[in-house]
TITOR-393665 format. One line per 10 residues: number of its first residue (from 1); their letters; for each residue x, y, z of N, C-alpha, C. Coordinates in pm, whole numbers. Example, Ala and Ser with C-alpha at 12.3 -4.5 7.8 and 13.67 -1.06 7.14 Angstrom:
1) AS) 1319,-569,780,1230,-450,780,1320,-330,780 | 1285,-225,708,1367,-106,714,1290,3,787
***
This chain:
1) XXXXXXXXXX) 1330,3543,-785,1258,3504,-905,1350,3501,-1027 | 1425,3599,-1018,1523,3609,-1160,1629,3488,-1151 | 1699,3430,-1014,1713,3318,-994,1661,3167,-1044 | 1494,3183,-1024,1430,3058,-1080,1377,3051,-1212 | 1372,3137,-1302,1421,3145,-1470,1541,3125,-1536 | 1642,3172,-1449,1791,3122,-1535,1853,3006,-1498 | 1762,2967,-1373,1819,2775,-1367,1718,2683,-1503 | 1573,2737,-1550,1516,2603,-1625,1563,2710,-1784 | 1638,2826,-1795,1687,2909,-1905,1818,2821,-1934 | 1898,2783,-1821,2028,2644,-1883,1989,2585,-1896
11) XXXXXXXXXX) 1910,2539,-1780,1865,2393,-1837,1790,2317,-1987 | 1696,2397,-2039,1664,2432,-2205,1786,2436,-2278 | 1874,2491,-2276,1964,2510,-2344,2099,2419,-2342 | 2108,2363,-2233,2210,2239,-2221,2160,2116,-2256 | 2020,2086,-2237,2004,1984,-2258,1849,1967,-2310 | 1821,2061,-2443,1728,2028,-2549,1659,1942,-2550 | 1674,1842,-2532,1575,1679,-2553,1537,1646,-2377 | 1525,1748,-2357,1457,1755,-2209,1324,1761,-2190 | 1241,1707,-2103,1085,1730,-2103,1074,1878,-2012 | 1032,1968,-2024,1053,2102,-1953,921,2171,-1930
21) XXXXXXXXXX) 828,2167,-1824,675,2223,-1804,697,2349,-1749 | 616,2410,-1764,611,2553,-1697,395,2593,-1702 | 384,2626,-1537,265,2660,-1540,233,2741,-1450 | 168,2861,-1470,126,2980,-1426,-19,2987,-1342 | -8,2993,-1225,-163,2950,-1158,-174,3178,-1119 | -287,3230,-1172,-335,3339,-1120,-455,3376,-1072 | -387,3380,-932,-495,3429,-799,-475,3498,-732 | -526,3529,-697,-528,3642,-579,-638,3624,-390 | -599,3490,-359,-702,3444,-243,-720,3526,-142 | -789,3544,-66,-811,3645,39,-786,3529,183
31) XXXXXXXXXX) -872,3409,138,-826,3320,247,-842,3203,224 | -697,3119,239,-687,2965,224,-811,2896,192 | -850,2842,135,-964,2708,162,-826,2578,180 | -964,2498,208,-914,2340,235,-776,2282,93 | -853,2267,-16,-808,2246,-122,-700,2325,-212 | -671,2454,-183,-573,2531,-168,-422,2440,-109 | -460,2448,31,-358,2448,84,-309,2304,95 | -414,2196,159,-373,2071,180,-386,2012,48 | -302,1898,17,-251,1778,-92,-163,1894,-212 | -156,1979,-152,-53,2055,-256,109,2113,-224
41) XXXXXXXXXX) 144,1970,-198,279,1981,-234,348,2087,-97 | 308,2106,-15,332,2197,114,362,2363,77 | 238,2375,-54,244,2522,-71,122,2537,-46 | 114,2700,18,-7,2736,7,-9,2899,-30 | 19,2941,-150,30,3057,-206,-90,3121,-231 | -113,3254,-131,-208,3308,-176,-223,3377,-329 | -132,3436,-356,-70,3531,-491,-36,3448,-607 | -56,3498,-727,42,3440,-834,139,3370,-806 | 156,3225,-869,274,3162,-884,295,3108,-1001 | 453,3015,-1020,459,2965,-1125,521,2825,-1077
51) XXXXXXXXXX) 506,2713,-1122,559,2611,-1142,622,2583,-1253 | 765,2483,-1200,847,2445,-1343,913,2354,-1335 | 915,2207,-1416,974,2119,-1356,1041,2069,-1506 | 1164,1919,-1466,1232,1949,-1574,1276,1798,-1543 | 1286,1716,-1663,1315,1561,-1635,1379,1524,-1772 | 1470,1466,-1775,1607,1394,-1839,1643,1254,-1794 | 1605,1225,-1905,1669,1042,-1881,1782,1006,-1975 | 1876,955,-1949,2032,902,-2015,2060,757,-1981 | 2023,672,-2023,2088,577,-2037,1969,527,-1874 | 2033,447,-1804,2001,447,-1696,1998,557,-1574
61) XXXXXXXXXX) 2037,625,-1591,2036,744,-1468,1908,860,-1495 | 1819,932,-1417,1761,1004,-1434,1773,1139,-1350 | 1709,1258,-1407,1729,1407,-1332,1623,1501,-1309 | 1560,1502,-1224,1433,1560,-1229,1415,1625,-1109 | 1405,1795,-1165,1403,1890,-1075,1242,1978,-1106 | 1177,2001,-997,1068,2073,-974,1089,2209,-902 | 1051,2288,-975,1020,2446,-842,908,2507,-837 | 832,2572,-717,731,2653,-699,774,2789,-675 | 726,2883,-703,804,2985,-694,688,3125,-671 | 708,3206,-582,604,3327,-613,660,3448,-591
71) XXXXXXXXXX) 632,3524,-586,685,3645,-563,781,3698,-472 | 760,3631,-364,794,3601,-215,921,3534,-213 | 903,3367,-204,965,3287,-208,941,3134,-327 | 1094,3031,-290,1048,2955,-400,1082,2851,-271 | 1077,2745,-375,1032,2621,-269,1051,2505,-356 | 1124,2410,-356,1215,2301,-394,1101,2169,-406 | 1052,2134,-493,954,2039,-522,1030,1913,-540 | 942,1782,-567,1022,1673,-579,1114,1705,-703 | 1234,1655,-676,1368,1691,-704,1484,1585,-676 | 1485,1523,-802,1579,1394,-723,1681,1342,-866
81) XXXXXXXXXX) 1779,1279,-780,1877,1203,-906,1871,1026,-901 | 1835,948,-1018,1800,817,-927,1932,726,-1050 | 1985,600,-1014,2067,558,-1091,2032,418,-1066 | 2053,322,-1205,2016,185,-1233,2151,152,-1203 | 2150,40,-1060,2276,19,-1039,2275,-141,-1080 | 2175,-170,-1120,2136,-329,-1222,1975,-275,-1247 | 1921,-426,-1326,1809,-385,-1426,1675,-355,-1315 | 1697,-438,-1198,1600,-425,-1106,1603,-331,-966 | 1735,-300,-1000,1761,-168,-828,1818,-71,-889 | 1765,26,-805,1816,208,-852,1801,240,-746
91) XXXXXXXXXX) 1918,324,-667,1943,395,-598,1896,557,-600 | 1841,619,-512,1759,750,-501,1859,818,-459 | 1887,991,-479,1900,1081,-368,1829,1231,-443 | 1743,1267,-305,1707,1400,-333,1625,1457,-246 | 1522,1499,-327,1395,1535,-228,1250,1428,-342 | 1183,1329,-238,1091,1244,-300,1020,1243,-196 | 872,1157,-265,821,1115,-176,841,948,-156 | 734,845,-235,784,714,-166,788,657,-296 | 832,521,-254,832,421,-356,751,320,-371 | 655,347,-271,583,223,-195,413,316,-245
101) XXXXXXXXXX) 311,165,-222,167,216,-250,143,287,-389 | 268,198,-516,221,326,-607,86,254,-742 | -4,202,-672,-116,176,-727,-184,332,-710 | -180,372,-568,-234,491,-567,-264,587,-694 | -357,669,-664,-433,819,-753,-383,880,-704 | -251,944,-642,-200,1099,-575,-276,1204,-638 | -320,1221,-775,-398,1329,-808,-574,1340,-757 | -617,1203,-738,-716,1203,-687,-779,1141,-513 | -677,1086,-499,-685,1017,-370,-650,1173,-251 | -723,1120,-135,-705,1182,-11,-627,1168,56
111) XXXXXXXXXX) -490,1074,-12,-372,1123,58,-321,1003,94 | -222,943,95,-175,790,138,-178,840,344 | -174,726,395,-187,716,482,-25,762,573 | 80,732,448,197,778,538,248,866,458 | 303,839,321,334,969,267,267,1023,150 | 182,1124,156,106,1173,50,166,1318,-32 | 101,1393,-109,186,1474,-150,108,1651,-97 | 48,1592,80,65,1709,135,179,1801,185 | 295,1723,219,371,1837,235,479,1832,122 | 555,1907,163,688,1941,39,779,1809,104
121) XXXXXXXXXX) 851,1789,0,873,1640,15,1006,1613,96 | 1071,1562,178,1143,1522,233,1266,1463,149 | 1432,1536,228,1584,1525,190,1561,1421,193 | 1643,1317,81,1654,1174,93,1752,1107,57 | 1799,1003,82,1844,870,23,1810,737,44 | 1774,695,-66,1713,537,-72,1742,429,-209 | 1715,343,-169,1742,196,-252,1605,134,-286 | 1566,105,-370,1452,15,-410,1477,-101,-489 | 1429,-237,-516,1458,-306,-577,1325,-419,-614 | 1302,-470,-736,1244,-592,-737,1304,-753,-758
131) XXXXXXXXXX) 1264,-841,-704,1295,-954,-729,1219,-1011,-751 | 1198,-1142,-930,1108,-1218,-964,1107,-1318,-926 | 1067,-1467,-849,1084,-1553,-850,1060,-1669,-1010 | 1195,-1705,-983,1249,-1796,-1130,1207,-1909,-1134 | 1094,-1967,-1087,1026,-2088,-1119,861,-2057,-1087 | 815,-1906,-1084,679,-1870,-1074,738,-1702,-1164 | 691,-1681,-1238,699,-1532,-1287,564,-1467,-1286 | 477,-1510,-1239,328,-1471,-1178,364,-1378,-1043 | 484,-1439,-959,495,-1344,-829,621,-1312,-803 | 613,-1211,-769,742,-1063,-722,779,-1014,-598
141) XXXXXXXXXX) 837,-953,-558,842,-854,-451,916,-761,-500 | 859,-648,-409,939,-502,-438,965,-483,-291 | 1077,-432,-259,1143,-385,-154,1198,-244,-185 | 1238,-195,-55,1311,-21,-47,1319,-1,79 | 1487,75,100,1480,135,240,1542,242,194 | 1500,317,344,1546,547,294,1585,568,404 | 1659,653,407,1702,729,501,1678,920,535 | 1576,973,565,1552,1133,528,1585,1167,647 | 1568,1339,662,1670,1412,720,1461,1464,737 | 1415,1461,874,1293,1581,940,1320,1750,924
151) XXXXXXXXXX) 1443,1784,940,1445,1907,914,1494,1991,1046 | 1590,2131,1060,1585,2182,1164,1480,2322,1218 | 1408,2316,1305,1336,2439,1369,1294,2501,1452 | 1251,2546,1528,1239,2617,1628,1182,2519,1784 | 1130,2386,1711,1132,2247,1792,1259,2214,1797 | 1330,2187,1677,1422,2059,1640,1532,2129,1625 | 1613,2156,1743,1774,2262,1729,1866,2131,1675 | 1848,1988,1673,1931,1943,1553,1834,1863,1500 | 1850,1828,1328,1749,1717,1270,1724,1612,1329 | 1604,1531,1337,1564,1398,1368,1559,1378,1195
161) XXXXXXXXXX) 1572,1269,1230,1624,1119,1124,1493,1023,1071 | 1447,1008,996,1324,937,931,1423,796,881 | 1412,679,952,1395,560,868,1289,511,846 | 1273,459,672,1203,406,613,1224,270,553 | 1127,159,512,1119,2,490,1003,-31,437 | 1011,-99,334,911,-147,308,946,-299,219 | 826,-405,180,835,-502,136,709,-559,101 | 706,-566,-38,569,-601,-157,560,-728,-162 | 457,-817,-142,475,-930,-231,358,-927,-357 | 344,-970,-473,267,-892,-574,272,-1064,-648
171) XXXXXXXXXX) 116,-1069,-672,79,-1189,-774,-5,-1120,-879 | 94,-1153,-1011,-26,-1101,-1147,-17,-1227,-1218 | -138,-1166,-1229,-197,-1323,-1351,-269,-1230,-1455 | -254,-1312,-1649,-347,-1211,-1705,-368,-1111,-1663 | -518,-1083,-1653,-558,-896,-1654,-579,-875,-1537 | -485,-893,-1377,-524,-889,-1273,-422,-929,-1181 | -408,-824,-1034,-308,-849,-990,-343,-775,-842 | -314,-870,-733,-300,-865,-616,-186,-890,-561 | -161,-741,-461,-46,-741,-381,-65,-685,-207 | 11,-770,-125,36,-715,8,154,-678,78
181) XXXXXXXXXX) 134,-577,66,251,-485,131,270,-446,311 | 390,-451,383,427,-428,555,496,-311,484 | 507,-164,522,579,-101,494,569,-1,670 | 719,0,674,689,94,848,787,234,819 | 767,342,916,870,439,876,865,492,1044 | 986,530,1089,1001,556,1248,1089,711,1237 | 1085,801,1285,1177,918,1363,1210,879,1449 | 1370,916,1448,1437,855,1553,1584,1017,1559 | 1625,1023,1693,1756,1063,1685,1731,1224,1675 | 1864,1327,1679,1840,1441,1656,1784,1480,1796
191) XXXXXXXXXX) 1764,1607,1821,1739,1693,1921,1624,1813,1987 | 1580,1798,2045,1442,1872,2072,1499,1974,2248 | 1402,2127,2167,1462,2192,2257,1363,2215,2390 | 1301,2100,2402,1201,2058,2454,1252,1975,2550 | 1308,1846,2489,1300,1780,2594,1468,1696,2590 | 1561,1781,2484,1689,1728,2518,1701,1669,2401 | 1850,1599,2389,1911,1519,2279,1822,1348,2316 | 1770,1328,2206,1758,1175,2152,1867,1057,2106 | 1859,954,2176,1924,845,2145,1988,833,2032 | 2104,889,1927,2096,875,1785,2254,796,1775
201) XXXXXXXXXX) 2289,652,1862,2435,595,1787,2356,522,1690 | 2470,431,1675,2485,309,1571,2359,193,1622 | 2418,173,1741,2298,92,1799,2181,110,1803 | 2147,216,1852,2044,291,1864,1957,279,1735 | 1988,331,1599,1928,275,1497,1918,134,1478 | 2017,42,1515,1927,-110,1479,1861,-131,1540 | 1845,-40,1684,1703,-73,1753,1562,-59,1708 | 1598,78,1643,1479,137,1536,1450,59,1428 | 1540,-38,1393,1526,-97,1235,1422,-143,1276 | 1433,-260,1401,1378,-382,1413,1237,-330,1517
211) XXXXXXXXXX) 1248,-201,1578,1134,-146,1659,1108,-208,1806 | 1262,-231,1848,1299,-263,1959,1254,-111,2059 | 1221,-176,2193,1223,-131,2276,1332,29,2318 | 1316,112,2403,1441,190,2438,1395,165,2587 | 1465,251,2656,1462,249,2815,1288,295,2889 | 1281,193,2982,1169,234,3029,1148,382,3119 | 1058,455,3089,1081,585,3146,996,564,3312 | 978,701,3366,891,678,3495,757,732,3474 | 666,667,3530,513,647,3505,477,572,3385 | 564,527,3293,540,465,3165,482,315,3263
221) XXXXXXXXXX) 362,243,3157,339,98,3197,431,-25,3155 | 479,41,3057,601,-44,2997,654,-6,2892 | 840,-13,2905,907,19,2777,816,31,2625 | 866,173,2565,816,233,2451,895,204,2351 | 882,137,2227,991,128,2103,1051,273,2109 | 1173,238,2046,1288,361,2049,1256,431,1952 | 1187,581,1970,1161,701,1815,1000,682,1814 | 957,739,1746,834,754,1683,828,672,1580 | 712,539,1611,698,477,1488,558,488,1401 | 544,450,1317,450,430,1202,474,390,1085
231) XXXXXXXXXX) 311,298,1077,328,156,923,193,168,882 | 204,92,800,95,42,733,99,-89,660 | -21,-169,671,-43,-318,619,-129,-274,480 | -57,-342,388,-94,-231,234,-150,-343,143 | -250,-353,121,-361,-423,25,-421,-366,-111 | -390,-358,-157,-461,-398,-316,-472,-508,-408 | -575,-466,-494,-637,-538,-578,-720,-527,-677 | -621,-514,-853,-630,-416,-971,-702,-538,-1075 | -792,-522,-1132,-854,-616,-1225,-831,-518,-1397 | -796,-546,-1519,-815,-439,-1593,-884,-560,-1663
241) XXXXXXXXXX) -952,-458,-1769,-1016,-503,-1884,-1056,-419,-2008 | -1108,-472,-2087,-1037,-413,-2277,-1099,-244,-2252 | -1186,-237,-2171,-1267,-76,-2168,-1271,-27,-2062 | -1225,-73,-1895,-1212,-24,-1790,-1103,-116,-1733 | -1074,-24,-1594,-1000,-97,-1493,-1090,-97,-1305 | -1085,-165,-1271,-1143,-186,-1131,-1014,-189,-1003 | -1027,-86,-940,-921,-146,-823,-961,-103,-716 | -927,-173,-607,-954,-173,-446,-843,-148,-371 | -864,-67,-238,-745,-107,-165,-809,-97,-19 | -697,-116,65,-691,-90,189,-548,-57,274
251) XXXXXXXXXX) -537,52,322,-410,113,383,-459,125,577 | -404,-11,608,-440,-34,780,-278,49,831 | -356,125,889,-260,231,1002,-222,189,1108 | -86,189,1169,-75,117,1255,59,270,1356 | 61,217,1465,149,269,1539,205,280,1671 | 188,100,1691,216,55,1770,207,-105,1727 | 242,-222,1808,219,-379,1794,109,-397,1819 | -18,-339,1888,-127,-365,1898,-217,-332,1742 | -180,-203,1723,-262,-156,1535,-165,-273,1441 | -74,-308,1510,-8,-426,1408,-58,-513,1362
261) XXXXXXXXXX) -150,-569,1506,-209,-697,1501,-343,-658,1479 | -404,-549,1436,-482,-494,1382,-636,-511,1512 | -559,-470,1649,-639,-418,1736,-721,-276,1780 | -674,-207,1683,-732,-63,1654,-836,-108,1525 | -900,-255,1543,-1000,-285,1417,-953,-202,1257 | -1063,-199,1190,-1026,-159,1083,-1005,-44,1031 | -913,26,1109,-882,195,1108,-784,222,965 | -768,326,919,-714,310,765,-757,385,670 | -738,401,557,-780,407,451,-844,321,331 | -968,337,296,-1033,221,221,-1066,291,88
271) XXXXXXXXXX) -1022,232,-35,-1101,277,-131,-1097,207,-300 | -1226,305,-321,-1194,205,-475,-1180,332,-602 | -1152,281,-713,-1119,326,-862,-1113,279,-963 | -1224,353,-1024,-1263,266,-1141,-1221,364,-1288 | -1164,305,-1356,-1086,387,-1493,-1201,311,-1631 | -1249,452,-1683,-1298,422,-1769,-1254,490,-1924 | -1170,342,-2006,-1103,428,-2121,-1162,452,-2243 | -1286,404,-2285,-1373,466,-2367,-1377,603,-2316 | -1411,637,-2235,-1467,821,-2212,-1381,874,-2117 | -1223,779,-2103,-1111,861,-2057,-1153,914,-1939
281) XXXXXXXXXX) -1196,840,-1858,-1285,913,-1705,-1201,821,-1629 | -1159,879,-1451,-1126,817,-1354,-1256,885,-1243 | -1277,769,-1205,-1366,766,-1059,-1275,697,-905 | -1285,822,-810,-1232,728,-718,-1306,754,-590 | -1356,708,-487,-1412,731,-361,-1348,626,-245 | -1314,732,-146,-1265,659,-57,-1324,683,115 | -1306,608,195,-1383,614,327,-1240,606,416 | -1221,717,536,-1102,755,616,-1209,697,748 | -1095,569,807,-1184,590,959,-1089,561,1043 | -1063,642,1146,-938,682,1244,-1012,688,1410
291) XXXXXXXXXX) -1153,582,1391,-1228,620,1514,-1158,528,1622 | -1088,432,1648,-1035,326,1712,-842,325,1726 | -870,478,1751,-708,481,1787,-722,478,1962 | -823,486,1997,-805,514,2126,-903,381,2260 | -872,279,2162,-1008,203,2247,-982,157,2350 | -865,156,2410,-809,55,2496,-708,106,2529 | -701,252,2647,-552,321,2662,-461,201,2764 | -374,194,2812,-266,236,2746,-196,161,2652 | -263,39,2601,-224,-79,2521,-263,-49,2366 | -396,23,2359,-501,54,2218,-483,152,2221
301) XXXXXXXXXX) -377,297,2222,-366,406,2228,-278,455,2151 | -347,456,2011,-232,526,1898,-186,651,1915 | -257,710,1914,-237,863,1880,-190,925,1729 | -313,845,1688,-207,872,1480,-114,949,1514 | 42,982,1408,85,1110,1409,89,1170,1472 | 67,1144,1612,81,1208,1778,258,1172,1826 | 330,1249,1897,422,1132,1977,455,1292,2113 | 465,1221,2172,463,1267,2354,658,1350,2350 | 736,1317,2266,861,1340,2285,940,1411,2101 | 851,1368,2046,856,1472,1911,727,1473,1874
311) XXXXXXXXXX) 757,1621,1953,601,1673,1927,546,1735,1811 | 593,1751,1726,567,1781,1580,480,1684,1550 | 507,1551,1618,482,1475,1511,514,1400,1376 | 409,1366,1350,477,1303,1146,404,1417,1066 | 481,1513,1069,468,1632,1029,619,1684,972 | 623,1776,842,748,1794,798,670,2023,780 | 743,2116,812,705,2250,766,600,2299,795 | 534,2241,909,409,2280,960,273,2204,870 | 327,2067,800,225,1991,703,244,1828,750 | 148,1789,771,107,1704,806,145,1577,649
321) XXXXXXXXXX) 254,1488,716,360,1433,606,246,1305,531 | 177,1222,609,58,1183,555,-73,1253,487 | -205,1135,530,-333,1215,495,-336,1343,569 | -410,1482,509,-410,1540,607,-559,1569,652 | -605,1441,661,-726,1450,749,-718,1422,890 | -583,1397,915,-536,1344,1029,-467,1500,1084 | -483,1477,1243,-388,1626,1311,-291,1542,1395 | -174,1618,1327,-68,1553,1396,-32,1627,1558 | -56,1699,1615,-67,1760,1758,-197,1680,1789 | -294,1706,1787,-439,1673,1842,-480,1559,1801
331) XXXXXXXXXX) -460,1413,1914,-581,1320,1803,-719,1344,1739 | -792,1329,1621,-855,1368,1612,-984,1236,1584 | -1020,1134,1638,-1080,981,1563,-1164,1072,1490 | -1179,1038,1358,-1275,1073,1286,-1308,989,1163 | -1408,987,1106,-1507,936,973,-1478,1033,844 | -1394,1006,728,-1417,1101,632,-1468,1023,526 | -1564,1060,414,-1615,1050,279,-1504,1118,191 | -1441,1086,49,-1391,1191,-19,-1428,1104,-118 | -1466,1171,-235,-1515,1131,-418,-1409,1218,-450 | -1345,1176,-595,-1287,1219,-693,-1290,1188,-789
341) XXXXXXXXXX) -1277,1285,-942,-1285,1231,-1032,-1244,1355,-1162 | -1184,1308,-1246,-1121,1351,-1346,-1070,1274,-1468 | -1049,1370,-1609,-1047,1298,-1704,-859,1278,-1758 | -864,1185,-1854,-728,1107,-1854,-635,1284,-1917 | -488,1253,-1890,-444,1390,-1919,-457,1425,-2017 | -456,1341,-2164,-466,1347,-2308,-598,1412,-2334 | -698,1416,-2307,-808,1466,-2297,-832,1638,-2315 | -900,1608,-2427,-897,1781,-2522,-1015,1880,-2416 | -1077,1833,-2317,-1156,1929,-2246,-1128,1846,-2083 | -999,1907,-2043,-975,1833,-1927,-1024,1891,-1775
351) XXXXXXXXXX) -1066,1819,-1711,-1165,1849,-1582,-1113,1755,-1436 | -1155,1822,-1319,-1086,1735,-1200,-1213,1756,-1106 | -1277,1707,-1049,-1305,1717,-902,-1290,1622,-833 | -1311,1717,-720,-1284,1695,-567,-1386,1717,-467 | -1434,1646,-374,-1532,1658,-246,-1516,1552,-147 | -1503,1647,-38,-1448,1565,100,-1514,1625,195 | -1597,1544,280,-1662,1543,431,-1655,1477,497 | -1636,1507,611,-1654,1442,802,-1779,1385,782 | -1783,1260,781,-1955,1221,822,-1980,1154,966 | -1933,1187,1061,-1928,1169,1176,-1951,1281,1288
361) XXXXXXXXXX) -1969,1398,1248,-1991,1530,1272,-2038,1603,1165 | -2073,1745,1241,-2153,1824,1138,-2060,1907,1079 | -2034,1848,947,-1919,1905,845,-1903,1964,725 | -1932,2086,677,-1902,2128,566,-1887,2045,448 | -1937,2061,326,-1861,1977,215,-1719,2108,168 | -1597,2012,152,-1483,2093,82,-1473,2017,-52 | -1481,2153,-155,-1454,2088,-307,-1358,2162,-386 | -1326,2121,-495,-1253,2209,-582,-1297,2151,-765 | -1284,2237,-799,-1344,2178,-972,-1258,2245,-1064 | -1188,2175,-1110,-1111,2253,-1246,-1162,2224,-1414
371) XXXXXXXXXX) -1165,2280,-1492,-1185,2189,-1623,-1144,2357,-1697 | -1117,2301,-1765,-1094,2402,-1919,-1048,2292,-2045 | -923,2325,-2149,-911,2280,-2272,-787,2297,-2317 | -742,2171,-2370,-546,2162,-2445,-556,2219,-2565 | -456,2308,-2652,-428,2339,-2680,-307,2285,-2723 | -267,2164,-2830,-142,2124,-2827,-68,2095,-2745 | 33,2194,-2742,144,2205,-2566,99,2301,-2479 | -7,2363,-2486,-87,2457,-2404,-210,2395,-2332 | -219,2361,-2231,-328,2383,-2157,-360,2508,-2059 | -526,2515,-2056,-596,2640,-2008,-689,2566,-1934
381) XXXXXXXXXX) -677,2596,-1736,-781,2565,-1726,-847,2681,-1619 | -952,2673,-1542,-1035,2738,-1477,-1099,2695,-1341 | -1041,2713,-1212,-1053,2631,-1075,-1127,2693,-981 | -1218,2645,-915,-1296,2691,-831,-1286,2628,-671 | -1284,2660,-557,-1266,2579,-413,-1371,2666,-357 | -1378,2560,-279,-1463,2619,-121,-1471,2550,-37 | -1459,2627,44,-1506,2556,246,-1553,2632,302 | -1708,2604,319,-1763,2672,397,-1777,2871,340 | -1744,2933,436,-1721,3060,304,-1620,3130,282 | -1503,3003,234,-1397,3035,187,-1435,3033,-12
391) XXXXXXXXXX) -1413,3084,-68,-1426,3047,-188,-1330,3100,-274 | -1295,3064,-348,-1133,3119,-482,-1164,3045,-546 | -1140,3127,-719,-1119,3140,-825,-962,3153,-840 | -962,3095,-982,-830,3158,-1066,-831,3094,-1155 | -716,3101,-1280,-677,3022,-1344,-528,2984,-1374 | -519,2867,-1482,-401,2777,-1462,-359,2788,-1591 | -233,2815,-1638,-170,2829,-1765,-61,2703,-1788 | -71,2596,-1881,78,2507,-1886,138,2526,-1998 | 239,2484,-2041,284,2504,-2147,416,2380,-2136 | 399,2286,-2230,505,2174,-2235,637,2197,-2327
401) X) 752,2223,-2324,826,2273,-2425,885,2098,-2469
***
């Protein structure tokens, strides 16, 4: 702890014109709820903690370091260095999450379908870039590829390798703008003390780029792409206007060429959000349906976040690196409901909820409700969760220097 005060104690002091947060959450839980643990950042602190994060911009280059920290241990939040290597590409390295889907609510949404901000975020390096077309400036693309490091553990005696890809095409007109996004991300390479060393040359990854085939195994019906893959076919569609905004999306899950061609029907994430700036309100509700991973084995047989040879999964620290309505060991097809809603951050009596249910089974509602009041550079607020009869209290202290 005396460690994670005298890193943001230089940092204040070297570099003054720094944005520098610090916030104090005090609890004392007896036992996890839902909302606790999952979409928070791959902490789940029963005890007092503090958060502190710290962001610097110079010219083109930026520096932005996050920590969680409790009594116990601390824990390395998004944390990254990014550099304008021209006006439209910047190069990443750190710990992030994506670059892709960022219409998204991360504060209110149930989680992107591939990377949400349930777990603690993944070692990185990546490239992003946009390009306008010069005889239409109505349409764009955004592109990015990454390279992260899964991590070593008591599965993984050496790291497996996360490549990532993606590619936007985006039409705005006036107050309104539709875009469709292919974005895929595969584990590949590295070592399992399970079942041996994985394929990891040179070749071997352009197999993965392109989601080529590897060797056919025995009892397999036919050659398996090389690594663990997973994508998504990424849809939105943002309308604003002088007193609200309207937006839609759809995040189709895929994880295999069959969910490609969108033979696992309309499995995904669906939802809408509506921003209202007269009364500084966001509304968002979204519908999870994961029932059609399995319709048609061995051709229609996803296994979200399942894989037979990294068995973790798309899982990073024991957190499930997507939604985590999804189980990355156990398929699970299921139906979820989640509402959210909260007021804009500027907002002198600021408030959040949350409610999420299985409506496909007999399921608990899980919620959480925060609201209290700013104070200048002080906010105070007051949080409540439950599942079932889990229930916690506490409160939340910020302070913006």
């Amino acid at each position: 702890m005396k460690l994670y005060f005298l890193i943001f104690f230089f940092l204040a002091l070297a570099y003054p014109q720094s944005e520098i947060k610090i916030s104090l959450d005090i609890k004392n839980n007896k036992d996890i709820d839902w909302w606790s643990k999952y979409n928070n950042y791959g902490i789940a602190f029963k005890k007092n903690s503090i958060y502190s994060s710290y962001n610097k911009q110079i010219n083109n280059s930026k520096f932005f370091l996050s920590l969680h920290a409790s009594t116990k241990k601390i824990l390395i939040g998004e944390s990254y260095f990014s550099q304008n290597i021209s006006k439209e590409n910047v190069i990443k390295l750190g710990r992030y999450y994506r670059d892709f889907s960022k219409y998204l609510n991360d504060d209110l949404s149930s989680g992107s379908m591939l990377i949400s901000t349930n777990a603690q975020p993944l070692p990185k390096l990546g490239f992003v870039g946009e390009y306008q077309l010069k005889n239409n400036n109505k349409v764009s693309f955004n592109y990015g590829v990454s390279h992260a490091l899964l991590g070593r553990n008591s599965t993984y005696n050496k790291s497996p390798y996360i490549h990532g890809k993606f590619i936007y095409i985006n039409n705005k007109k006036d107050n309104r703008e539709f875009g469709i996004g292919f974005v895929h991300e595969a584990i590949w390479g590295g070592s399992s003390s399970l079942t041996g060393k994985f394929p990891s040359t040179f070749n071997d990854f352009l197999k993965v780029v392109i989601s080529a085939d590897g060797e056919k195994k025995e009892g397999q019906p036919h050659a398996n792409a090389l690594g663990n893959h997973l994508g998504i076919w990424d849809f939105y569609y943002i309308k604003n206007f002088k007193i609200n905004s309207f937006k839609i999306y759809y995040q189709h899950l895929f994880e295999d060429t069959s969910g490609l061609r969108f033979a696992n029907k309309l499995d995904g994430l669906w939802g809408i959000e509506y921003q209202d700036f007269s009364r500084k309100i966001n509304f968002l509700l979204e519908f999870i349906n994961t029932s059609n991973q399995d319709r048609n084995p061995p051709y229609v047989d996803e296994a979200y976040y399942n894989h037979s040879e990294y068995t973790l999964g798309w899982s990073y620290n024991g957190y499930v690196i997507g939604n985590p309505f999804l189980n990355n060991i156990t398929p699970n097809p299921s139906k979820v409901v989640h509402f959210g809603m909260n007021s804009f951050e500027n907002n002198k009596y600021p408030f959040k909820v949350l409610l999420s249910r299985k409506v496909d089974i007999n399921d608990s509602l899980k919620y959480s409700i925060n609201f209290g009041k700013n104070f200048d550079n002080f906010l105070f607020l007051l949080f409540i969760n439950k599942e079932e009869e889990k229930k916690n209290m506490g409160i939340k202290i910020s302070y913006n220097l």
